[in-house]
C-alpha positions in Angstrom: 182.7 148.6 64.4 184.1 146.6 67.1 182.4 144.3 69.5 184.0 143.6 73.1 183.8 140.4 75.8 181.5 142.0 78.3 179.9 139.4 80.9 180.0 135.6 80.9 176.4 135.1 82.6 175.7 132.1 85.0 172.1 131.0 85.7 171.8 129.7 89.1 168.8 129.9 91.9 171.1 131.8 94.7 173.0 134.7 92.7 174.8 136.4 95.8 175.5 132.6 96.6 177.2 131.3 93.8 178.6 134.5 93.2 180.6 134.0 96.2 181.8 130.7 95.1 183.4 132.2 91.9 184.7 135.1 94.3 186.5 132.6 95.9 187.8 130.6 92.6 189.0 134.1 91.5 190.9 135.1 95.0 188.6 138.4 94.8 185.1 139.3 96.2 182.1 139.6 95.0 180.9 143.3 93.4 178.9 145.8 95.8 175.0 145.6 95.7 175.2 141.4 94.9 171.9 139.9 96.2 169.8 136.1 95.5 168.6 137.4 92.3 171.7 139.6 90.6 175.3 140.0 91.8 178.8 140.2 89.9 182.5 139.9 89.9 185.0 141.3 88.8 182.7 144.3 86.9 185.7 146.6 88.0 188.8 144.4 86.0 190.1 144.9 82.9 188.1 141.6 81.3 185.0 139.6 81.1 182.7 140.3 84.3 180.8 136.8 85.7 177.4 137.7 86.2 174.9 135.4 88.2 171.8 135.9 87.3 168.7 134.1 89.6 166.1 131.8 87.2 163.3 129.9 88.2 163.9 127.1 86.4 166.7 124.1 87.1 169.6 123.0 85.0 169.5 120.5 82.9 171.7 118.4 81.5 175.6 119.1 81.0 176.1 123.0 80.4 177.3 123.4 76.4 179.8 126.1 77.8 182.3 126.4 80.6 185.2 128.5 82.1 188.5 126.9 81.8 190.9 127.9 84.5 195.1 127.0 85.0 197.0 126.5 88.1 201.0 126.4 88.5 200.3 125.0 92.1 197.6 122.4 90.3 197.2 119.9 93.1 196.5 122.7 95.7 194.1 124.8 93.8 192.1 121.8 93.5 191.5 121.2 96.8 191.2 125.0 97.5 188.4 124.5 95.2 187.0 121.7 96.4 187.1 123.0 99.9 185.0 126.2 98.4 182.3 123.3 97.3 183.2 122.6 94.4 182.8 118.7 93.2 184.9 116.8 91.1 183.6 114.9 88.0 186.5 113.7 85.9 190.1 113.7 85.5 191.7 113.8 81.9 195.4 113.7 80.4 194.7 114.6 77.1 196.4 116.7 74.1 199.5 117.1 76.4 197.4 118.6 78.9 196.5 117.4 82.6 192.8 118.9 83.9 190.4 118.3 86.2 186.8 119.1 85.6 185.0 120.4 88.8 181.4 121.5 89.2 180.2 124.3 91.4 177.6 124.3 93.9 175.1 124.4 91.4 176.2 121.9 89.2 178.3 124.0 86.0 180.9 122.4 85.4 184.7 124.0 85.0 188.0 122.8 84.2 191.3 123.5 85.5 194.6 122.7 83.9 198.2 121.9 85.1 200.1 125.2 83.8 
């Protein structure tokens, strides 16, 4: 028996919305038939799909798990990022890696590393 990496899921209150964010982190679009309360990316790719998933309810408090991206062109991506609407929270230089940690327009938060 083998189990498989299907979907990392997002909660959010706009699906199609923050769907389109991640489109954009990813350089891709977002999946066919994406509205406010379901949409994807990436379904089609040989990997995880993100899947957004509209909830009624806020977040809370600092999300317990998070995508972790790398950039070669690290200083650019950033603001690439930010200018999707992304925020950023924190800057670290730790375990001989340089990341930022970003939150999208909903608040997750996300890292990306100097590759």
């Amino acid at each position: 028996m083998s189990i498989s990496l299907e979907n990392i899921a997002f909660d959010c209150t706009d699906a199609a919305a923050l769907a389109g964010f991640w489109a954009g982190v990813l350089s891709t679009e977002v999946d066919a038939d994406g509205n406010q309360f379901f949409a994807t990316v990436n379904r089609a790719a040989d990997g995880p799909t993100l899947m957004f998933l509209q909830v009624p309810e806020p977040r809370n408090g600092k999300n317990r798990l998070h995508v972790d991206l790398a950039a070669t062109d690290w200083a650019a991506e950033v603001d690439r990022l930010v200018g999707l609407g992304a925020k950023r929270v924190d800057e670290h230089n730790e375990y001989g890696t340089h990341w930022i940690t970003l939150a999208d327009p909903e608040g997750n938060v996300f890292d990306v590393a100097e590759h």
